[in-house]
C-alpha positions in Angstrom: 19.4 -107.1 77.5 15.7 -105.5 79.0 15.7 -108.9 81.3 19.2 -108.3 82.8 17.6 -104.5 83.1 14.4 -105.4 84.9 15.8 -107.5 87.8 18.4 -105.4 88.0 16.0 -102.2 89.0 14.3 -104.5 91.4 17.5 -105.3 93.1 18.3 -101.6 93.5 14.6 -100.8 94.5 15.2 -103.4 97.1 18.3 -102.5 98.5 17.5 -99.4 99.2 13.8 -100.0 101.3 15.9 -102.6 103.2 18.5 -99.7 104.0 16.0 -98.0 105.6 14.9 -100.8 108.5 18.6 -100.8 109.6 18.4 -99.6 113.1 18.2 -95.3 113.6 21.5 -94.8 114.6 22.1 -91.4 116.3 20.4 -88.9 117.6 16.5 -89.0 117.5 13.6 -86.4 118.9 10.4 -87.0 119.4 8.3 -84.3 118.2 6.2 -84.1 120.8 9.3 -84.1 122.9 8.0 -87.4 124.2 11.6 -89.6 123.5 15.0 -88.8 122.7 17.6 -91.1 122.4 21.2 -92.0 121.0 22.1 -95.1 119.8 25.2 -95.9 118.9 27.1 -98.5 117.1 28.7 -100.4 119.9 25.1 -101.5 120.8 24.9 -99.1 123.5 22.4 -96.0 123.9 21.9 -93.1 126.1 18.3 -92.0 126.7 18.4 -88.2 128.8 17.5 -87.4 131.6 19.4 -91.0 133.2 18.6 -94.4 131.2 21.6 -96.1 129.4 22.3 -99.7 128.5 22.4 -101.7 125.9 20.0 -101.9 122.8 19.0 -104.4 120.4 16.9 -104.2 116.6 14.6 -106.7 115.3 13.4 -105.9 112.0 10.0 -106.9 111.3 9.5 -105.5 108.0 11.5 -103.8 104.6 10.4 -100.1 106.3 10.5 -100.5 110.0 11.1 -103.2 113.1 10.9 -103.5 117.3 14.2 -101.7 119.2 14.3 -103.0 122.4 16.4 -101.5 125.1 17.7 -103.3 128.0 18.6 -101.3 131.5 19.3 -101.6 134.9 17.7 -100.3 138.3 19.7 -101.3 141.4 17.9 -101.2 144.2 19.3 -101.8 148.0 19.0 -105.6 147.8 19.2 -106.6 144.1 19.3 -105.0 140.7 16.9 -105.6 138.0 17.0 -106.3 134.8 14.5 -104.3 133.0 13.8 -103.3 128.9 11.6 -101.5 127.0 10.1 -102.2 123.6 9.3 -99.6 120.7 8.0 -100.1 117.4 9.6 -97.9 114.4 8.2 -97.5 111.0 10.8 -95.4 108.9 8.9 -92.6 106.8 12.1 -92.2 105.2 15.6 -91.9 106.5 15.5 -89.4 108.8 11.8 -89.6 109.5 9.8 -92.2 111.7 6.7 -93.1 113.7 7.9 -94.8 117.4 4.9 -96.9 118.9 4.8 -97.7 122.6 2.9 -101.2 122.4 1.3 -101.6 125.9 -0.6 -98.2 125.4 -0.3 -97.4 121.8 0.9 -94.1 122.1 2.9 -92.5 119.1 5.7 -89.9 118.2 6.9 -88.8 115.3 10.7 -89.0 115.7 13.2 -87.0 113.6 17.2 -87.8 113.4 18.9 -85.0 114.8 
């Protein structure tokens, strides 16, 4: 009985740190008011005052991964195809630190 007990705690344990890498859907604020964005579940997001596109979620660990989000700026003779890449490490589930890799800079963001 205490072995079926034991891996069944770990499985629980488990399943809920792996809950929290899922991608941080809705509405999140920087505190610093340096980000805010909404993603939502059709893959799409909305970042004020004018970027939308798509998005996409790469975790890279049980507490956190790399959201990268894909946009477009026409221009007169071509459009390009640009993205941007964030790091998130969830504090916990409505909590996280957003890293910008090139300069390192950092936000605490908080679901809204």
């Amino acid at each position: 009985m205490r072995l079926c007990t034991v891996p069944a705690l770990v499985l629980v344990l488990g399943s809920s740190a792996a809950a929290l890498a899922d991608p941080p859907m809705g509405t999140w604020v920087g505190d610093h008011r340096s980000i805010t964005f909404t993603l939502s579940p059709d893959g799409t997001y909305v970042m004020p005052p004018s970027t939308s596109g798509t998005w996409s979620w790469n975790q890279t660990g049980t507490t956190g991964g790399i959201i990268t989000f894909y946009y477009d700026t026409p221009t007169y003779t071509q459009t390009f195809h640009n993205k941007m890449y964030f790091s998130i490490e969830f504090i916990n589930s409505t909590t996280a630190t957003l890293t910008e890799p090139t300069h390192g800079l950092q936000d605490i963001i908080r679901k809204q």
